[in-house]
PQR file with spaces between the fields and no chain letter, atoms N, CA, C, O and H, PARSE charges and radii, in Angstrom:
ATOM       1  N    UNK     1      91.692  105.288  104.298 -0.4000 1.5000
ATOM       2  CA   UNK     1      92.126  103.908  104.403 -0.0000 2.0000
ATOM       3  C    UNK     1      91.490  103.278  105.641  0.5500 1.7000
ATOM       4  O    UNK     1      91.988  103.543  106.735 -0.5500 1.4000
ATOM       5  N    UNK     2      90.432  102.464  105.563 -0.4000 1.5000
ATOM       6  CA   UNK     2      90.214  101.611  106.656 -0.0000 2.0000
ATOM       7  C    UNK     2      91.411  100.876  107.525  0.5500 1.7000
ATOM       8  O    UNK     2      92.366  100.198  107.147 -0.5500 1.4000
ATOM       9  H    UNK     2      90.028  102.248  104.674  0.4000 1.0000
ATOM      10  N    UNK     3      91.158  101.115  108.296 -0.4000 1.5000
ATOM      11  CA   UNK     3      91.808   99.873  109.662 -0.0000 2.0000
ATOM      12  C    UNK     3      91.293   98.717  109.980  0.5500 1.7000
ATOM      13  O    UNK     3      91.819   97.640  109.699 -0.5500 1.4000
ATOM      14  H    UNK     3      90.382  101.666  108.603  0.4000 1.0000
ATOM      15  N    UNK     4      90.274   98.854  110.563 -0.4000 1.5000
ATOM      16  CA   UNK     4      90.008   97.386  111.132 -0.0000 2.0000
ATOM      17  C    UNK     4      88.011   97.922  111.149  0.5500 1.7000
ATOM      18  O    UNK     4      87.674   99.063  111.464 -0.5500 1.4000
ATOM      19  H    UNK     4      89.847   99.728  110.792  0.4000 1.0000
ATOM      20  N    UNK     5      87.289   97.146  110.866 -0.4000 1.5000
ATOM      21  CA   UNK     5      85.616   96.915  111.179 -0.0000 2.0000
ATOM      22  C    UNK     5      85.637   95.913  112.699  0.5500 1.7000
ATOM      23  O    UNK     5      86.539   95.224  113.176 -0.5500 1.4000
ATOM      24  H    UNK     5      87.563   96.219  110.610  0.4000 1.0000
ATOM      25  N    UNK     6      84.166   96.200  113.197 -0.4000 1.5000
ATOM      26  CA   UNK     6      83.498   95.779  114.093 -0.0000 2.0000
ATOM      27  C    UNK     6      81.864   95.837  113.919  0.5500 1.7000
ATOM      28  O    UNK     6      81.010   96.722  113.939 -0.5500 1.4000
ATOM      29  H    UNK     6      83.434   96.759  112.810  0.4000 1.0000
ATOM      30  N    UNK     7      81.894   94.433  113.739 -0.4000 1.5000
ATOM      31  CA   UNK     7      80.344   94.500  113.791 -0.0000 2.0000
ATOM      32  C    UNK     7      79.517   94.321  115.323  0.5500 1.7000
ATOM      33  O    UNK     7      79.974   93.357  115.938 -0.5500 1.4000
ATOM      34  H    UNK     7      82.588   93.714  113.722  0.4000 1.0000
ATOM      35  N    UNK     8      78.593   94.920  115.937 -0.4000 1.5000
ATOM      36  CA   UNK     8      77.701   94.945  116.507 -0.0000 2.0000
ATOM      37  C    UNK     8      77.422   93.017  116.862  0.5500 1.7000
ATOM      38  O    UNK     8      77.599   92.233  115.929 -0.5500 1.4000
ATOM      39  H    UNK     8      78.222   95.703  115.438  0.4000 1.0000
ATOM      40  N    UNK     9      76.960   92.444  118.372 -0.4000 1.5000
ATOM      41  CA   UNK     9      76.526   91.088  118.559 -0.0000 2.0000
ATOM      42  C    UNK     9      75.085   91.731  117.730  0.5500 1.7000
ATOM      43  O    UNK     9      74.815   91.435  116.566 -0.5500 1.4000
ATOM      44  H    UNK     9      76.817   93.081  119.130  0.4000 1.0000
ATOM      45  N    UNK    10      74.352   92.543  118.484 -0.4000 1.5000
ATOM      46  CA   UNK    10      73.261   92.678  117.675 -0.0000 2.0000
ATOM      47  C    UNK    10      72.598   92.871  116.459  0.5500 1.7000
ATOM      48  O    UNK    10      71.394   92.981  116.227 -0.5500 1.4000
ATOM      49  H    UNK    10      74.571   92.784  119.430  0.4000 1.0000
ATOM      50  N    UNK    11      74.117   92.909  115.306 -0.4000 1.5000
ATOM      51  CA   UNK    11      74.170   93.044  114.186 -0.0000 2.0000
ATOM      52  C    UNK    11      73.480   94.592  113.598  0.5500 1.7000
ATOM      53  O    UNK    11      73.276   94.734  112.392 -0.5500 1.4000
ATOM      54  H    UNK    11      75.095   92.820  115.495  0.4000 1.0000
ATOM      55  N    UNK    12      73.223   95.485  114.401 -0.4000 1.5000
ATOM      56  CA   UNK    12      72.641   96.101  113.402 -0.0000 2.0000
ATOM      57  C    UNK    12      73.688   97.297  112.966  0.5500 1.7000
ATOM      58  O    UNK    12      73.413   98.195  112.170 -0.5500 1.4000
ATOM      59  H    UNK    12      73.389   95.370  115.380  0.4000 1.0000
ATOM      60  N    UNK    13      74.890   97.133  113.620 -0.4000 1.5000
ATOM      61  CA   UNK    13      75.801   98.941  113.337 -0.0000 2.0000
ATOM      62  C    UNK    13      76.951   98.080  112.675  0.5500 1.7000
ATOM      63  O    UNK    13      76.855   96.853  112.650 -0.5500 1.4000
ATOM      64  H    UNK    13      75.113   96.404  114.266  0.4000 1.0000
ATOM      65  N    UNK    14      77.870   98.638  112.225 -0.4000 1.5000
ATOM      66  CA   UNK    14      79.305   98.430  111.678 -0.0000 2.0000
ATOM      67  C    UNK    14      80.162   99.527  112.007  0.5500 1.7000
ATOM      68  O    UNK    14      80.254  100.688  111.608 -0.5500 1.4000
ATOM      69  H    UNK    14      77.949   99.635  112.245  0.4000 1.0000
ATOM      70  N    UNK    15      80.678   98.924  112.730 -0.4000 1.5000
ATOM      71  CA   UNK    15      81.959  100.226  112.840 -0.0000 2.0000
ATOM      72  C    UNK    15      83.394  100.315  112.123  0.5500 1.7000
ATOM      73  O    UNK    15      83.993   99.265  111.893 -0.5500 1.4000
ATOM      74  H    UNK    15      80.604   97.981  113.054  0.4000 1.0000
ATOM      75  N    UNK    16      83.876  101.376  111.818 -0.4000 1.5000
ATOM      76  CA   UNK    16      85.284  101.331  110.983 -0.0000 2.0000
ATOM      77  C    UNK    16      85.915  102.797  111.440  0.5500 1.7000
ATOM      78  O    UNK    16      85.420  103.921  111.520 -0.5500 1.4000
ATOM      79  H    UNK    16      83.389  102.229  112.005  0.4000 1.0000
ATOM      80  N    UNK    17      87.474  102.168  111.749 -0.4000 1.5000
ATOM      81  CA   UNK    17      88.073  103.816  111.430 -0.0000 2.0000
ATOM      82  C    UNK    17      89.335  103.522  110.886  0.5500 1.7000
ATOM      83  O    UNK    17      90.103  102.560  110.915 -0.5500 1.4000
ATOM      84  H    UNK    17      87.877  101.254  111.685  0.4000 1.0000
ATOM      85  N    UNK    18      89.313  104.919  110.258 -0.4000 1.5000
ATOM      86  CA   UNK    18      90.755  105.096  109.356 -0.0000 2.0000
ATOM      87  C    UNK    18      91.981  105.148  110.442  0.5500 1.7000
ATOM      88  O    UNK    18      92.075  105.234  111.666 -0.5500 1.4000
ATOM      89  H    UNK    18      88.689  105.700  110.234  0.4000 1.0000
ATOM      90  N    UNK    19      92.993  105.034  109.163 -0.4000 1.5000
ATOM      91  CA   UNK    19      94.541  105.251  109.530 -0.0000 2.0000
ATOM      92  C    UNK    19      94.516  106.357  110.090  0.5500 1.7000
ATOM      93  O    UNK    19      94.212  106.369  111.283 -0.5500 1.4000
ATOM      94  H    UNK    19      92.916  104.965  108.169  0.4000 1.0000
ATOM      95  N    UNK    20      94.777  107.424  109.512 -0.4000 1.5000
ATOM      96  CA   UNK    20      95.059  109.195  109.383 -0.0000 2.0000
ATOM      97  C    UNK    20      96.201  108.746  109.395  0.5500 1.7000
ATOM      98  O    UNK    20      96.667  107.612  109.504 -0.5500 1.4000
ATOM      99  H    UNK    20      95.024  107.414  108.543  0.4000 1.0000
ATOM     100  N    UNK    21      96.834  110.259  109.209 -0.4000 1.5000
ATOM     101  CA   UNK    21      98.388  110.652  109.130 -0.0000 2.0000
ATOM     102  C    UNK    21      98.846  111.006  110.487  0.5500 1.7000
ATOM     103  O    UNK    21      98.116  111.705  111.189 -0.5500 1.4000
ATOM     104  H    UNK    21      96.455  111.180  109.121  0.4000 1.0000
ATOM     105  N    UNK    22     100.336  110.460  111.056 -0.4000 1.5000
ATOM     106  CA   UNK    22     101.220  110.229  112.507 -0.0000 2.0000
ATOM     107  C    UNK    22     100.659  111.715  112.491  0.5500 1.7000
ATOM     108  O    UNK    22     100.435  112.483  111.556 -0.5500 1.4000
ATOM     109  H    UNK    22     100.929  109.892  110.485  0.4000 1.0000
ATOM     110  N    UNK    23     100.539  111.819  113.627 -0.4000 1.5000
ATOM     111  CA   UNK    23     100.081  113.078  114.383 -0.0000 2.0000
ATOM     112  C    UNK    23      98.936  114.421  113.670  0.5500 1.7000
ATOM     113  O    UNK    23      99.017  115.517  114.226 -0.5500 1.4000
ATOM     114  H    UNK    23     100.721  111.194  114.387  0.4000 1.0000
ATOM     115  N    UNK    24      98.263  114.328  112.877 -0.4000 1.5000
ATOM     116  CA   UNK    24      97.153  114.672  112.638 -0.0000 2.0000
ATOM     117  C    UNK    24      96.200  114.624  113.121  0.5500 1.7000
ATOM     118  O    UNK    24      95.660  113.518  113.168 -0.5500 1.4000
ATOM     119  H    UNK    24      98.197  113.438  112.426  0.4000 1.0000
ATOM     120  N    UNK    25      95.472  115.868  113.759 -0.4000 1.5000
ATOM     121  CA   UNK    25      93.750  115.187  114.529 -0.0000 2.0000
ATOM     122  C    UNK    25      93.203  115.954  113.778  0.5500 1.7000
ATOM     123  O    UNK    25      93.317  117.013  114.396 -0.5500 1.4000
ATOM     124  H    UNK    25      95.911  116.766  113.721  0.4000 1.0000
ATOM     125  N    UNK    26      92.734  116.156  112.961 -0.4000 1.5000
ATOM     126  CA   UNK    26      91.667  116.887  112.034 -0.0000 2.0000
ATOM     127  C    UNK    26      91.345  116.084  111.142  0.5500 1.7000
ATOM     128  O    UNK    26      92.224  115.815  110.323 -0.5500 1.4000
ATOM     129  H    UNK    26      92.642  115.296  112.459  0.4000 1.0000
ATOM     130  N    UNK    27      90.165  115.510  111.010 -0.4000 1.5000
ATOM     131  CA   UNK    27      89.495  114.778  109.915 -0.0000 2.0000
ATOM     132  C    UNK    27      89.942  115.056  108.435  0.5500 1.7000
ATOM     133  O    UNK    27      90.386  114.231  107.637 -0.5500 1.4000
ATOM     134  H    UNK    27      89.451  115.728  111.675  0.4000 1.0000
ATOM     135  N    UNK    28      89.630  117.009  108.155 -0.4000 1.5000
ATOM     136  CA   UNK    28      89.773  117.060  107.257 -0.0000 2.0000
ATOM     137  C    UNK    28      91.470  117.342  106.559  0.5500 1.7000
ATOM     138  O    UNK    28      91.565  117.876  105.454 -0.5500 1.4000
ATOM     139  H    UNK    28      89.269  117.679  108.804  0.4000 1.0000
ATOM     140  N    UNK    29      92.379  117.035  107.127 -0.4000 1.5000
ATOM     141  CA   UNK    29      93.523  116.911  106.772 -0.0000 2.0000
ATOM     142  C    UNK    29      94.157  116.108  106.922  0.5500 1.7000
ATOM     143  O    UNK    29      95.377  116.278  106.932 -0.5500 1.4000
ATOM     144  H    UNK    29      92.302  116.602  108.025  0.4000 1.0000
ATOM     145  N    UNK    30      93.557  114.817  107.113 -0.4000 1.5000
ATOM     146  CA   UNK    30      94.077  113.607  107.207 -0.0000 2.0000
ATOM     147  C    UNK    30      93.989  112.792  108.531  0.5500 1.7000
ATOM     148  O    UNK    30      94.244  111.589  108.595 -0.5500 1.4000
ATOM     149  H    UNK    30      92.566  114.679  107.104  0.4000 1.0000
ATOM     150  N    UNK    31      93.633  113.504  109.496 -0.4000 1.5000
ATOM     151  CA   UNK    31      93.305  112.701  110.653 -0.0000 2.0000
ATOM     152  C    UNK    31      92.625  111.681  110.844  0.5500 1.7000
ATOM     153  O    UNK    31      91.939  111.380  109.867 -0.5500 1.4000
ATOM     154  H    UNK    31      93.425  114.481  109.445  0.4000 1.0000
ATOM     155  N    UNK    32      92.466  110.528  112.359 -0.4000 1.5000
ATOM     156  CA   UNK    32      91.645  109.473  112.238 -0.0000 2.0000
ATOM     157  C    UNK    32      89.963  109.852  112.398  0.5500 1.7000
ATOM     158  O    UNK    32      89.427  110.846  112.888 -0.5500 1.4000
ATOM     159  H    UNK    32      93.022  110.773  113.153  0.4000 1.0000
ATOM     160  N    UNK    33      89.396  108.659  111.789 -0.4000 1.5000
ATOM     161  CA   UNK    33      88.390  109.265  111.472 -0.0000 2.0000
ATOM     162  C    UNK    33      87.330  107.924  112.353  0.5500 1.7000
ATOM     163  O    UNK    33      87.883  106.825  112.307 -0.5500 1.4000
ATOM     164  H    UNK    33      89.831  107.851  111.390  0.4000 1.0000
ATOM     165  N    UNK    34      86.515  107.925  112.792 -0.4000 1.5000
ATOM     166  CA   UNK    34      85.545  106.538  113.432 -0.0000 2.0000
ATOM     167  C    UNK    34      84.407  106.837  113.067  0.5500 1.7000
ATOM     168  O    UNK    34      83.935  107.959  113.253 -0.5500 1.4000
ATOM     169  H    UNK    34      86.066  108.817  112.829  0.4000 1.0000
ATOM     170  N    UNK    35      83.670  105.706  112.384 -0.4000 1.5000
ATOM     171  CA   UNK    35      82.116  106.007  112.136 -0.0000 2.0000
ATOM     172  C    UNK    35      81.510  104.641  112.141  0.5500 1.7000
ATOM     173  O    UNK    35      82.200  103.622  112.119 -0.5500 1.4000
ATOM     174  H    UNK    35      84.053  104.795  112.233  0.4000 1.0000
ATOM     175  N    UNK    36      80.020  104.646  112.174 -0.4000 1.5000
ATOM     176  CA   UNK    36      79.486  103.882  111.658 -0.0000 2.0000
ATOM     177  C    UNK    36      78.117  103.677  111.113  0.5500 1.7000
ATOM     178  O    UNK    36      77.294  104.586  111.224 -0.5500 1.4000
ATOM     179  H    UNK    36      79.460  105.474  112.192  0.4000 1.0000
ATOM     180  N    UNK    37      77.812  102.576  110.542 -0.4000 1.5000
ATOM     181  CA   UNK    37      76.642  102.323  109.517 -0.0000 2.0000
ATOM     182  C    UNK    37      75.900  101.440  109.849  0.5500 1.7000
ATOM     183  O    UNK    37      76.221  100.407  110.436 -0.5500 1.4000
ATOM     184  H    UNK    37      78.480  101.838  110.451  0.4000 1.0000
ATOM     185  N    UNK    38      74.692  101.811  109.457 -0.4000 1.5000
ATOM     186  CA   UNK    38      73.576  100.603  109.818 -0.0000 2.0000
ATOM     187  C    UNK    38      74.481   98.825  108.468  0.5500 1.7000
ATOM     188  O    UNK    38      75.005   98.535  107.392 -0.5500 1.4000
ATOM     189  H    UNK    38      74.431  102.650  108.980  0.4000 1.0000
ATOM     190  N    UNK    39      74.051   98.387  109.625 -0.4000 1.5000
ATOM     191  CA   UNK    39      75.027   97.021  109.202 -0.0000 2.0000
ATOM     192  C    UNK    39      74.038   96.522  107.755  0.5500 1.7000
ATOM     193  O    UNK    39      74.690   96.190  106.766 -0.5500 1.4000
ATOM     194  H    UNK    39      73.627   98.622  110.499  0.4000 1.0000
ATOM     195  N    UNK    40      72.338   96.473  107.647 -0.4000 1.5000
ATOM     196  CA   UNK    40      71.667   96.124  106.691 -0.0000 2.0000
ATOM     197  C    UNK    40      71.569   96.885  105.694  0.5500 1.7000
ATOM     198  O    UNK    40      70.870   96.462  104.773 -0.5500 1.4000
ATOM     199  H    UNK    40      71.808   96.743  108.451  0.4000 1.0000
ATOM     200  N    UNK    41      72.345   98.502  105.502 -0.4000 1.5000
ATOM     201  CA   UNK    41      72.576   99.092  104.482 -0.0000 2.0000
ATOM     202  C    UNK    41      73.599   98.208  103.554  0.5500 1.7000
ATOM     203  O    UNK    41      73.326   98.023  102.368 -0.5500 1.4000
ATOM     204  H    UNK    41      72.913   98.846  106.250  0.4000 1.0000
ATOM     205  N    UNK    42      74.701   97.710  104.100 -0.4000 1.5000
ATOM     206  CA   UNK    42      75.904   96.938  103.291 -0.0000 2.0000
ATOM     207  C    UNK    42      75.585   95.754  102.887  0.5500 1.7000
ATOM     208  O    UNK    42      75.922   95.348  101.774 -0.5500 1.4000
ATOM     209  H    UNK    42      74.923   97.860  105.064  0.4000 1.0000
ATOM     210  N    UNK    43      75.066   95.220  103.520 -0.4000 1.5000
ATOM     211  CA   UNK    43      74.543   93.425  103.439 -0.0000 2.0000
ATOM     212  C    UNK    43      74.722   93.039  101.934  0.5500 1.7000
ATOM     213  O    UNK    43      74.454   91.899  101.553 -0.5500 1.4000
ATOM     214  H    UNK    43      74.792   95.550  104.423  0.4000 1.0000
């Protein structure tokens, strides 16, 4: 589940991170997760 995006002034990254589950830190079991993407892949 996304949270909230941030795009880059320079436009070129996008950032997003998930919810996760209350007290989970492991990605793969539900924890939060932050990444991002070249912003002209989505366009």
């Amino acid at each position: 589940m996304p949270e909230g995006m941030h795009a880059t002034g320079s436009g070129t990254n996008l950032w997003t991170a998930t919810e996760g589950v209350s007290g989970v830190t492991n990605p793969a079991t539900g924890g939060r997760v932050v990444f991002f993407v070249d912003q002209a892949s989505v366009d």
